[in-house]
PAMARDO-552315 format. One record per residue (C-alpha): x negated, z, y negated. Coordinates in pm, 1 decimal. Layout:
<nodes>
((X; Z; Y));
...
</nodes>
This chain:
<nodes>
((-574.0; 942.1; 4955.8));
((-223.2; 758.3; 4944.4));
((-87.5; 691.9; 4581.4));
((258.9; 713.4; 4568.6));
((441.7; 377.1; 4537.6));
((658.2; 501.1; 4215.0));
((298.1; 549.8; 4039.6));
((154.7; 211.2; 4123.0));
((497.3; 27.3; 4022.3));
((450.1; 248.6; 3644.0));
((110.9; 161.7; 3649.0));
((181.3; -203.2; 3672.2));
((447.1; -156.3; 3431.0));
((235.6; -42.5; 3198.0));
((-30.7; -316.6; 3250.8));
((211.4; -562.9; 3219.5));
((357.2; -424.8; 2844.0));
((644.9; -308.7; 2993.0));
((762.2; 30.3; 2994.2));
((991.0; 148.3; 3264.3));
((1365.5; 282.3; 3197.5));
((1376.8; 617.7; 3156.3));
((1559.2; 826.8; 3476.5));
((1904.3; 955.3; 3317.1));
((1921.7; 1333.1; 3332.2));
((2206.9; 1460.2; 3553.9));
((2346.2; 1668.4; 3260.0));
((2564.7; 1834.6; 3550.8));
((2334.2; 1905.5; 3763.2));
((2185.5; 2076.3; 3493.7));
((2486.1; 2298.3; 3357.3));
((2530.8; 2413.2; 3788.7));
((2184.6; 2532.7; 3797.2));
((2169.3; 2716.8; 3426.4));
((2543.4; 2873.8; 3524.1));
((2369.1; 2982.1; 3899.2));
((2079.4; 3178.0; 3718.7));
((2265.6; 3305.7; 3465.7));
((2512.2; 3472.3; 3777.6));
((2195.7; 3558.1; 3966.6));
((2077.8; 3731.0; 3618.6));
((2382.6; 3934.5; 3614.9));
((2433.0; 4033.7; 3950.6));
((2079.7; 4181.1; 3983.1));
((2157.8; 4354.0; 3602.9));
((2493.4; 4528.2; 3709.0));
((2268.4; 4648.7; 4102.0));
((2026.5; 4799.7; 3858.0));
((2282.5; 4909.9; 3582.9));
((2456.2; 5113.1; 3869.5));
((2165.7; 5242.7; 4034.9));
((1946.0; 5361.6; 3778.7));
((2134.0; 5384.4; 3476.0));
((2169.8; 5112.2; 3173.3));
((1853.3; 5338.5; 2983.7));
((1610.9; 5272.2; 3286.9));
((1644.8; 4935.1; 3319.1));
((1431.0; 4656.3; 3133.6));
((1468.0; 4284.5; 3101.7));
((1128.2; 4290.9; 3333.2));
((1277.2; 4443.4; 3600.7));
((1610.6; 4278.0; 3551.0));
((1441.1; 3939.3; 3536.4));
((1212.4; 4020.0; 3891.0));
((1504.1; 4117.7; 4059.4));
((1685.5; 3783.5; 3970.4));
((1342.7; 3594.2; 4066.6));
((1375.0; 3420.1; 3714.8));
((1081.0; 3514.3; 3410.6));
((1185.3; 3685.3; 3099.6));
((1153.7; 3396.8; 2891.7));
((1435.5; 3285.7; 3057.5));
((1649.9; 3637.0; 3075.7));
((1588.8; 3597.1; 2677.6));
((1706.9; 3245.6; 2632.9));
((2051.9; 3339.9; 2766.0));
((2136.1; 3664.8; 2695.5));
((1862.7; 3753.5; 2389.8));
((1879.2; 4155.2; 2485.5));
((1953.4; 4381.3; 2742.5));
((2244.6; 4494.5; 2555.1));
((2398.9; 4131.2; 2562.8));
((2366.4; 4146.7; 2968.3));
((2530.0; 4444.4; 2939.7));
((2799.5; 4294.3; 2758.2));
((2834.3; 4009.4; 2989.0));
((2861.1; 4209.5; 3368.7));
((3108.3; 4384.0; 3155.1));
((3316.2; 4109.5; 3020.7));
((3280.1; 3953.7; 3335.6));
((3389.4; 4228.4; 3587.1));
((3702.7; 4241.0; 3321.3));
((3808.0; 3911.5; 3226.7));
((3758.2; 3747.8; 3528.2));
((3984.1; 3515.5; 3813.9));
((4212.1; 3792.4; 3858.9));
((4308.2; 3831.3; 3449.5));
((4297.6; 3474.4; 3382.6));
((4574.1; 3413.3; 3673.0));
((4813.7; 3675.6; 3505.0));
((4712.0; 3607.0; 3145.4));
((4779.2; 3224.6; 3228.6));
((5163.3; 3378.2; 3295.4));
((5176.5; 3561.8; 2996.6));
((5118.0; 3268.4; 2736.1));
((5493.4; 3147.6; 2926.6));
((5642.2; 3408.9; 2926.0));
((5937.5; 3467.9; 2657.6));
((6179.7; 3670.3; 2817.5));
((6101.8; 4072.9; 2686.3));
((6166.3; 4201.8; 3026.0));
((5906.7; 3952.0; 3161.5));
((5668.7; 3990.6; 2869.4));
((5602.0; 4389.5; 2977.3));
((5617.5; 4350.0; 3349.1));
((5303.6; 4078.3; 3273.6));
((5160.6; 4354.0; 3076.6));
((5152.5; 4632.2; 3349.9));
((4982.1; 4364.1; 3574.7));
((4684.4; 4313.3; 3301.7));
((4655.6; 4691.5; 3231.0));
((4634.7; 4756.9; 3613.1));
((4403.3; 4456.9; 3686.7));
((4166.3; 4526.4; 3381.0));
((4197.4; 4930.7; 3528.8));
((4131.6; 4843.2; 3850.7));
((3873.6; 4623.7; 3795.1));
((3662.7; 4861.0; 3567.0));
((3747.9; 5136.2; 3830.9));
((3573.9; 4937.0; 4114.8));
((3280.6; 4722.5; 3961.6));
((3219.0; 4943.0; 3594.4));
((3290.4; 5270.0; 3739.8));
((2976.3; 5401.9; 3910.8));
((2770.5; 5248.8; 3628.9));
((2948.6; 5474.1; 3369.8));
((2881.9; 5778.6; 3572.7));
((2551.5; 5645.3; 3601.1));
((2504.4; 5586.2; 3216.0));
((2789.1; 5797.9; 3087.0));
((2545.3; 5856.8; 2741.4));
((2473.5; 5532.0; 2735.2));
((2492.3; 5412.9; 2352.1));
((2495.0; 5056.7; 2461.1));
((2754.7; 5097.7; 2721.8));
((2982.0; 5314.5; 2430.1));
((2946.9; 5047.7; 2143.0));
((3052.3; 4771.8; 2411.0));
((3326.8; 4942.1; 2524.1));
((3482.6; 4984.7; 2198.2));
((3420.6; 4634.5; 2119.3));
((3643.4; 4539.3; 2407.0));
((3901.7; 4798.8; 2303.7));
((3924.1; 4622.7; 1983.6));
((3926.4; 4267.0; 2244.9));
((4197.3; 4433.4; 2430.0));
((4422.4; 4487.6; 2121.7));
((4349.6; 4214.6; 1958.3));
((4499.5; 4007.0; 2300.2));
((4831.3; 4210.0; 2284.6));
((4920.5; 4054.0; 1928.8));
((5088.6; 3765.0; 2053.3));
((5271.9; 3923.2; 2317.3));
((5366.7; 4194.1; 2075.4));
((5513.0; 3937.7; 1792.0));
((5732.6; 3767.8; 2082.3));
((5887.7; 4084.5; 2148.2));
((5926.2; 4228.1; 1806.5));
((6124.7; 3853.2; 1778.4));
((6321.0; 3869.0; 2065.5));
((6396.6; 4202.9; 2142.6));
((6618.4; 4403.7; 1852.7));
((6482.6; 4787.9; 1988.1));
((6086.2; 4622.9; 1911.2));
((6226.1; 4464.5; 1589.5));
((6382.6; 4800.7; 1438.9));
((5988.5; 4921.3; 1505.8));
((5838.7; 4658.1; 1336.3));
((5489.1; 4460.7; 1486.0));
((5285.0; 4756.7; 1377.5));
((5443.1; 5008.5; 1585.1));
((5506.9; 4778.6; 1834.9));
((5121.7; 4699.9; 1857.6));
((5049.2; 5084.8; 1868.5));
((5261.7; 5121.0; 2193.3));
((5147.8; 4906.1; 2365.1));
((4801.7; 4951.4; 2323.6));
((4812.8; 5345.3; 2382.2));
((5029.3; 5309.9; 2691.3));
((4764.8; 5038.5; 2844.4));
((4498.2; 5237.7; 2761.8));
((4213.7; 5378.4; 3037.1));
((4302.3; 5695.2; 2932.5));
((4671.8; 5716.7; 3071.0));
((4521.7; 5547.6; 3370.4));
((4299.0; 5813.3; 3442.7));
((4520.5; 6105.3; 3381.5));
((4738.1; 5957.8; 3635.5));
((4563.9; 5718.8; 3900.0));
((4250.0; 5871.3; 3923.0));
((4341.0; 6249.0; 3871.9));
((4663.3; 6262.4; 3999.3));
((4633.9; 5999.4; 4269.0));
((4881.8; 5764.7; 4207.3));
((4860.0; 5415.3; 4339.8));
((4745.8; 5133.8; 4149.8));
((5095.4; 5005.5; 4264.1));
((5278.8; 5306.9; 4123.4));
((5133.8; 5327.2; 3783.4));
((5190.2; 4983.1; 3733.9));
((5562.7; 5017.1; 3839.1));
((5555.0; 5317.0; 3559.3));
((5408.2; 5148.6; 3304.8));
((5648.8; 4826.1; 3366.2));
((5960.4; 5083.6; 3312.3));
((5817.4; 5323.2; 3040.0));
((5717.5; 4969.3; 2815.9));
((6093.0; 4807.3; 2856.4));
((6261.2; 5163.1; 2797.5));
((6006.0; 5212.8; 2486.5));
((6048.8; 4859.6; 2366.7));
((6382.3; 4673.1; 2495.2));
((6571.2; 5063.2; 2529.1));
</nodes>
């Protein structure tokens, strides 16, 4: 049999008091691979999420689907409700958000500040509309699914505070409402529910509630 050269060189090393230099981990390399199964992990979640329903699923089968052991399912997310929690957070906080969010932390004209707004509402709406949707209808009982949801209500007003305080300073209508108010408003009008009354029972376009909710913030807010 052939012995590798690497081995004879370490066992010389060895022989000779010497201990060979250790190989440096590629940290990098590393981080790629952990982010890759961690994606893999939650794209074979949300397939199962949507097709059976977030109460017949198990880290075992989420974990054969992703061709990764449970050990490892644990290690990242520790539960099946934190998977949950990230297919969610990452079907609505993803490239699309960050582009318009990146906007909003420039913005300072009021006008400007509530057309920025529309364009989150709409892409968080949409976004939960096409990736989220057939897993609620799926799992509409879901307790897991509920609690998470509110949690990212509470996320999503949370995020309008700073947006809110720029407008309750620069805007006199917003100012004579005070940030409370203000706060209120805006997180009612960007809710899912006015989005589903009107874009997916009434039809409208993602384009044309977004138009609406542009005008109906700066009439509420600027007047």
């Amino acid at each position: 049999m052939d012995i590798p050269s690497h081995w004879i060189e370490l066992t010389i090393s060895n022989m000779n008091g010497k201990q060979r230099p250790r190989r440096r981990y590629d940290t990098k390399l590393r981080s790629e691979r952990a982010l890759g199964t961690r994606e893999r992990i939650l794209d074979a979640a949300k397939e199962l999420f949507t097709a059976h329903g977030v109460e017949k699923v198990t880290i075992g089968k989420i974990a054969s689907a992703a061709g990764v052991s449970g050990p490892t399912v644990y290690a990242l997310f520790q539960s099946k409700t934190g998977i949950l929690k990230a297919v969610i957070e990452r079907s609505f906080f993803g490239a699309r958000y960050a582009e318009i969010a990146k906007q909003a932390e420039t913005a300072r004209d009021p006008e400007e500040i509530l057309r920025i707004t529309a364009s989150i509402s709409r892409v968080i709406l949409d976004t939960e509309r096409e990736e989220i949707g057939l897993m609620r209808g799926v799992a509409a009982l879901s307790p897991e699914l509920n609690e998470i949801e509110r949690e990212l209500e509470a996320v999503r007003f949370t995020l309008q505070e700073s947006r809110a305080r720029l407008l309750v300073k620069s805007a006199p209508a917003a100012r004579r409402l005070g940030l409370v108010r203000v706060r209120d408003i805006l997180w009612m009008y960007t809710g899912r529910d006015v989005y589903r009354m009107l874009v997916l029972e009434r039809g409208w376009s993602s384009d044309e509630y977004e138009g609406w909710l542009a005008e109906t913030l700066i009439a509420a807010l600027i007047g």
